[in-house]
C-alpha positions as CSV (number, residue, x, y, z in Angstrom):
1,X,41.9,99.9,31.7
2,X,39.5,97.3,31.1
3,X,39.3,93.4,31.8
4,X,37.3,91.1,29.6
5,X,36.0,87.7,31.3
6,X,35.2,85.7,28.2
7,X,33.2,82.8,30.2
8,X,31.7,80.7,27.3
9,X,31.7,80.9,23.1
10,X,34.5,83.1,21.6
11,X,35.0,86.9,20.8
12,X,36.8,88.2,18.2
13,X,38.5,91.4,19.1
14,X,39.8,94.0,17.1
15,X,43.1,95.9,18.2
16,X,43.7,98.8,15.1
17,X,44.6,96.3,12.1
18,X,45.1,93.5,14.2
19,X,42.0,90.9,14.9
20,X,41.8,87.8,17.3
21,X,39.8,85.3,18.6
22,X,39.6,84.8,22.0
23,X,37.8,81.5,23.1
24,X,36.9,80.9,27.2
25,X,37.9,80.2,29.5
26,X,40.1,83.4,28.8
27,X,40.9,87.3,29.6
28,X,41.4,90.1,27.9
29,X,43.3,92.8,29.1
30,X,43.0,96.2,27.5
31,X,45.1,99.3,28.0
32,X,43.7,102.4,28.8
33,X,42.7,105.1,25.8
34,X,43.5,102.4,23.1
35,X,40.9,101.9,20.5
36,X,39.2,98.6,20.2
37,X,36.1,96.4,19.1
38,X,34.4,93.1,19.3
39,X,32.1,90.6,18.4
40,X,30.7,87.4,19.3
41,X,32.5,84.3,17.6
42,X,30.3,81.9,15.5
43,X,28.9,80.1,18.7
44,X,27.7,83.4,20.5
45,X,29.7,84.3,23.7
46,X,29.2,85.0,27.3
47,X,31.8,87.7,28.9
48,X,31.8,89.9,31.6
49,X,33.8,93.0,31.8
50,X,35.2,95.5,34.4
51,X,36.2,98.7,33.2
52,X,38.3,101.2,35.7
53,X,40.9,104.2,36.1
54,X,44.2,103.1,37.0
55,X,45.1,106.1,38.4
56,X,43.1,105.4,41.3
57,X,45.3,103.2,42.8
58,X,48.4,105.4,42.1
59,X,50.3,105.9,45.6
60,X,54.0,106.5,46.9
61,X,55.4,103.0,46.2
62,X,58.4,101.9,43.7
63,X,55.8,99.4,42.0
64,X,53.3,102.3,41.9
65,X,56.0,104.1,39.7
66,X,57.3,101.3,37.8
67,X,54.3,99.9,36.6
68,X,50.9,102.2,37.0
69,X,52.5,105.4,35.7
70,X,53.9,104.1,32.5
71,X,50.3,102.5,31.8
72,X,48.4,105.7,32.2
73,X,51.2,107.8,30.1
74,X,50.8,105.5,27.2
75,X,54.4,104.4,27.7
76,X,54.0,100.7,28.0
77,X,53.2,98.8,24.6
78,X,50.8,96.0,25.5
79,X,51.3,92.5,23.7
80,X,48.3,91.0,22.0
81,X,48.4,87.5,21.7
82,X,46.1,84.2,22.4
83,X,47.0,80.8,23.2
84,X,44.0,79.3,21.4
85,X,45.5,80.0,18.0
């Protein structure tokens, strides 16, 4: 999974066929083993980014089921949308 901090300028990100541009302050939230690329917007950008195994924090708890699982097994479809547009 990786988290993208976009802290000042924009970044256009590119999801398979479908691009956007994310401006700061903002997030982007990426699922794990899904192809994607970016750029810096017009301005230039600032962003930080964290980049981890969800499976690490697996454990014996119903949320660990419900919610990490399905991420890892490519089960959940994640939504890509931005409120600057």
């Amino acid at each position: 999974m990786e988290l993208i901090l976009v802290r000042e300028g924009s970044i256009n990100v590119n999801f398979g066929v479908k691009e956007l541009t994310v401006h700061a302050p903002s997030v982007i939230i990426l699922p794990p083993c899904r192809l994607h690329g970016g750029y810096a917007g017009e301005n230039g950008a600032m962003f930080q980014t964290v980049m981890f195994d969800v499976a690490t924090y697996f454990n014996n708890t119903p949320a660990s089921e419900a919610f990490l699982h399905p991420i890892t097994a490519a089960k959940v479809d994640f939504e890509f949308f931005s409120d600057h547009e």
